[in-house]
C-alpha positions in Angstrom: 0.0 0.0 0.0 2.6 2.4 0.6 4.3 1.7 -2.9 0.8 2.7 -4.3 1.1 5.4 -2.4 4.6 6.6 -3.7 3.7 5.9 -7.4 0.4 7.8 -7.2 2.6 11.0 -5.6 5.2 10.2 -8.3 2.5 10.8 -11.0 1.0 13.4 -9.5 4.7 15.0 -8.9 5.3 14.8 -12.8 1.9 16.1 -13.7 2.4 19.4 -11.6 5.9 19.4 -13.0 4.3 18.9 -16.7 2.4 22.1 -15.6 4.9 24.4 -14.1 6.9 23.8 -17.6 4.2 24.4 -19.8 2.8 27.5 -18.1 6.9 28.8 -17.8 6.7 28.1 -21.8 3.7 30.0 -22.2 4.7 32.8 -20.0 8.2 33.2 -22.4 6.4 33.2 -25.4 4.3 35.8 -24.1 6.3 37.9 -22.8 8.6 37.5 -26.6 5.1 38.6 -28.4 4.8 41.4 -25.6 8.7 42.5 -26.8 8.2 41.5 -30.1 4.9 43.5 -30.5 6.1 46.5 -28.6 9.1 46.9 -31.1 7.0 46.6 -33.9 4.5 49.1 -32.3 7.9 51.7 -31.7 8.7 50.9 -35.2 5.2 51.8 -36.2 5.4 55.1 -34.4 8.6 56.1 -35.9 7.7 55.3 -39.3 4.2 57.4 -38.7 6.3 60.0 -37.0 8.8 60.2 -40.0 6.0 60.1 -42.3 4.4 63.2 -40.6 7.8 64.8 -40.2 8.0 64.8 -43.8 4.5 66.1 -44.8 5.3 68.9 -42.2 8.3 69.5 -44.6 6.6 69.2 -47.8 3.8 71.6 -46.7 6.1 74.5 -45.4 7.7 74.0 -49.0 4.6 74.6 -50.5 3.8 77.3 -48.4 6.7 78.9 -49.0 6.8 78.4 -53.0 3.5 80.5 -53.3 5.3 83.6 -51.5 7.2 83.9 -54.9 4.6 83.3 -57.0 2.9 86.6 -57.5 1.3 88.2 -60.7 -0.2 91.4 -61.9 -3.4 89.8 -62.5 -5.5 91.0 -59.3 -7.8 87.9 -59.5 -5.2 84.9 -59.5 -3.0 86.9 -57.0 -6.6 86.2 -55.2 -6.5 82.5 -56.0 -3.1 82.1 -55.1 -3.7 84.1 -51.4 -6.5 81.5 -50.7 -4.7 78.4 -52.0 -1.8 78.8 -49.9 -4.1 79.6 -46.9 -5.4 76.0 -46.9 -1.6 75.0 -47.4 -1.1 76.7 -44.1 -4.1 75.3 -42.5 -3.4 71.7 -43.3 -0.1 72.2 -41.7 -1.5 73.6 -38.8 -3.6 70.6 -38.4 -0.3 68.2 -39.1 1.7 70.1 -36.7 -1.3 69.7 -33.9 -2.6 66.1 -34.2 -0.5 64.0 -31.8 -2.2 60.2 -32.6 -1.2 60.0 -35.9 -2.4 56.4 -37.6 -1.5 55.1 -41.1 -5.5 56.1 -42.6 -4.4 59.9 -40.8 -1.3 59.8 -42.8 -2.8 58.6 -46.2 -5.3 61.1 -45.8 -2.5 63.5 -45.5 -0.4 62.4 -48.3 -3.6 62.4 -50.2 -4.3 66.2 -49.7 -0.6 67.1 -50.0 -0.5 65.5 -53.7 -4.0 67.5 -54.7 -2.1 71.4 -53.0 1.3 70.2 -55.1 -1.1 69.4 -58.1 -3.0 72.8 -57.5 0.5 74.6 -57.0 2.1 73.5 -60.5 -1.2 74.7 -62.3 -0.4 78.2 -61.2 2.9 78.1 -62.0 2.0 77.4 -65.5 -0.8 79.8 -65.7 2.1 82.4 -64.2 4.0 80.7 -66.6 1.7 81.5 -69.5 1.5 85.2 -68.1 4.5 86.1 -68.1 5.0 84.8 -71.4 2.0 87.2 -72.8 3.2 90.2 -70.7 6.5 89.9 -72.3 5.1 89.3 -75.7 2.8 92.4 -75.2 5.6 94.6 -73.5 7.7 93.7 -76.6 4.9 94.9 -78.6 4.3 97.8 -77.1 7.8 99.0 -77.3 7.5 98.5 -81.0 4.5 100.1 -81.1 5.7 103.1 -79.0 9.1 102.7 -81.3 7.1 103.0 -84.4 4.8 105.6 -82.6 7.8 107.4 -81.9 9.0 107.3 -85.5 5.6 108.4 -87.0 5.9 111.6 -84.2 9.8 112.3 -85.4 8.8 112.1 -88.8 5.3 114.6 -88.0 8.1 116.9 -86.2 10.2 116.7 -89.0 7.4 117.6 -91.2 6.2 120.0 -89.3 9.4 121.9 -89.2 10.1 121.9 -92.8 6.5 123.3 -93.2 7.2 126.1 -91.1 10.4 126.6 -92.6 8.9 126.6 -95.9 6.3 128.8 -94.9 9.1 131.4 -93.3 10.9 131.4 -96.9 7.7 132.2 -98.3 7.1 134.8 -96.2 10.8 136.0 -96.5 10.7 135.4 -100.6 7.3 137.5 -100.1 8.7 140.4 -98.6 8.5 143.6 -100.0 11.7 146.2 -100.3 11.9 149.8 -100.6 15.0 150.5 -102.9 16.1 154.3 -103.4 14.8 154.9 -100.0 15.1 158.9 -99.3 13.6 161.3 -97.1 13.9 164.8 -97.5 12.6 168.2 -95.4 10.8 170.2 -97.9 10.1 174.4 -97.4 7.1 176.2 -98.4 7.6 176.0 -101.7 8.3 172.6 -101.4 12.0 172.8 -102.5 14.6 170.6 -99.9 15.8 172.5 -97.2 18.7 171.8 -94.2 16.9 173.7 -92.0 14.1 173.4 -89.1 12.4 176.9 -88.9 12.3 176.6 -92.9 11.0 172.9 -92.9 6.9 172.6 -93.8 6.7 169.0 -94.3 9.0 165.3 -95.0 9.1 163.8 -98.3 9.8 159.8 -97.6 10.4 158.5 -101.7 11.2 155.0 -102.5 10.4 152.6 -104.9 8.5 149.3 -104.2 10.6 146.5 -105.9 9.3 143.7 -107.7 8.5 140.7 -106.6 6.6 137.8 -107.9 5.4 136.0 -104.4 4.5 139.2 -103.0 0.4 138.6 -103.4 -1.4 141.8 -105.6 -3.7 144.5 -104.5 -4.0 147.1 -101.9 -1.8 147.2 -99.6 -0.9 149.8 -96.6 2.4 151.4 -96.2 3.3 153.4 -92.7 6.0 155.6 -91.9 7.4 156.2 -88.1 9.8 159.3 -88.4 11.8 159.4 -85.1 13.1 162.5 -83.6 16.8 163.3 -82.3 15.4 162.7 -78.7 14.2 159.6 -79.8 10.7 160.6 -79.4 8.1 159.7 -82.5 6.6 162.0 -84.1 2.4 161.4 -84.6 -0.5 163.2 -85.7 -3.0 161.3 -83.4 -3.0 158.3 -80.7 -5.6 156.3 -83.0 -2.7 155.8 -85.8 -1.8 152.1 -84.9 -1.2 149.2 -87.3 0.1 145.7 -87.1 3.8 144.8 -86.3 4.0 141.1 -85.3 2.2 140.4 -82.2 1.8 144.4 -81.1 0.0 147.1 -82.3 2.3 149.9 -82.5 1.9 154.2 -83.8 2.6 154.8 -87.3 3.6 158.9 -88.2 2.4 158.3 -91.6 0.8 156.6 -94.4 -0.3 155.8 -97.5 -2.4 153.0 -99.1 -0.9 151.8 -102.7 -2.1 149.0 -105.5 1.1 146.6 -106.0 0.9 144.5 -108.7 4.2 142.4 -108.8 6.6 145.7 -110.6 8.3 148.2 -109.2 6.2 150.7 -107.7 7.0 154.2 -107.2 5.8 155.0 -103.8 6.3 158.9 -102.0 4.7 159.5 -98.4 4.4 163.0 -96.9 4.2 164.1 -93.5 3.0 167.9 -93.0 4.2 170.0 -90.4 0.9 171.0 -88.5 2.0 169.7 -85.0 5.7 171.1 -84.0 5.6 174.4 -84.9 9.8 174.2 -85.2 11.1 170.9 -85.7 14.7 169.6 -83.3 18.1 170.0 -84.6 19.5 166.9 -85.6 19.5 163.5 -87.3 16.0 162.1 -87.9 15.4 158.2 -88.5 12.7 157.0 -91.0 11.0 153.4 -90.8 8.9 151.8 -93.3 6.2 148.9 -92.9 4.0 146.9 -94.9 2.5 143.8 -94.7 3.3 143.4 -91.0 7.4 143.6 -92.5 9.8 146.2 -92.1 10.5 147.2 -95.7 13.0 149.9 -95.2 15.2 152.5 -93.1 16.8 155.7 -93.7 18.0 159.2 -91.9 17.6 162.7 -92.8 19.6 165.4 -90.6 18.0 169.3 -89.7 20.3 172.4 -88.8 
């Protein structure tokens, strides 16, 4: 009975043994899977983390490119503003989440490859605009170079016409040849001197000249004094003399028909009773010109 007794303890020895083993196995291979998964789950979380890391990179790229991406166009400048906000917000997001999983991620990635996508489309529409601007600025300086031309050439134009029209004018001028003026006496015979003198005798011929236009024309006389003063019958005797109206001593309206015109102008003595000693200087107009000059001397 006690060898019964000793075998059935023996068994039931091995069996707890059998037990102790098993449950030791077990416990190793859990605690291996527990190592084994926690190394798998730091790998996880480092890859995830790199992963984020580098769509944190990619978005402050992106962010960044759209600072130098900026147009003259008012409405894609507008586009670009709000396309890069939503650049900045995803990062934001990125940079705040802190449980990150593989779906999160992909997500991410997803939206990163759709802003990159929307980035290179402006960059070819700014592309495409700078193109045209510098198409249309080259234009436009060849239009503004031809513009210019045209405006050289008008000038040009311009300033032979005027010159033209000035030799006209100067081939049109009139000249008094044989210009002389001469105190006359009573008995109108030429005298020296001024308590004999009863009027001036201004004789000179209008020469001929074919681009002088025909018909009636005025010719006025100013007779200057030794003092320098001129000598006038009334304020109201004014003419033409390029852009002022000027006092005119005498006068005398004549038909010119392209010859040589005799021409004699007299001014009477009615308003100094005794004319200056001295030399006098005559002046003679027409047609806005002056035609002639001479001097005549009194004792």
């Amino acid at each position: 009975m006690s060898n019964e007794m000793n075998t059935g303890q023996q068994k039931k020895n091995l069996r707890n043994n059998i037990i102790v083993i098993a449950l030791a196995v077990v416990l190793v291979i859990v605690i291996g899977l527990f190592f084994m998964q926690r190394r798998e789950h730091s790998a996880v979380v480092t890859e995830i983390k790199a992963e984020k890391d580098s769509i944190q990179f990619e978005l402050t790229q992106i962010a960044a490119s759209y600072d130098s991406m900026r147009t003259e166009n008012d409405t894609l400048n507008e586009q670009l503003f709000v396309a890069q906000a939503k650049v900045k917000d995803l990062l934001i997001e990125v940079e705040q989440t802190k449980k990150v999983s593989y779906s999160k991620i992909a997500d991410y990635q997803k939206q990163v490859t759709t802003l990159r996508g929307i980035m290179r489309n402006f960059y070819v529409q700014i592309d495409s605009l700078n193109r045209k601007n510098e198409q249309l600025m080259a234009e436009n300086l060849e239009v503004k170079q031809q513009y210019k031309q045209v405006e050289q050439k008008n000038q040009q134009l311009s300033e032979e016409k005027q010159q033209l029209q000035q030799n006209l004018k100067i081939a049109a001028k009139l000249e008094a040849r044989d210009l002389v003026a001469e105190p006359l006496n009573s008995r109108s015979k030429v005298t020296k001197f001024t308590n004999r003198t009863e009027k001036i005798r201004i004789y000179f011929v209008l020469g001929q000249n074919q681009a002088t236009p025909r018909g009636a024309k005025n010719v006025y006389a100013r007779i200057m004094r030794p003092d320098q003063l001129l000598m006038t019958k009334s304020e109201k005797d004014l003419f033409q003399f390029e852009d002022l109206k000027i006092q005119y001593s005498a006068m005398r309206e004549v038909v010119y028909e392209g010859k040589d015109l005799p021409v004699a102008i007299f001014w009477d003595n009615t308003s100094e009773p005794e004319l200056m000693k001295g030399t006098y200087t005559v002046n003679l107009f027409a047609d806005g010109n002056e035609i002639g000059a001479t001097t005549f001397t009194l004792q």
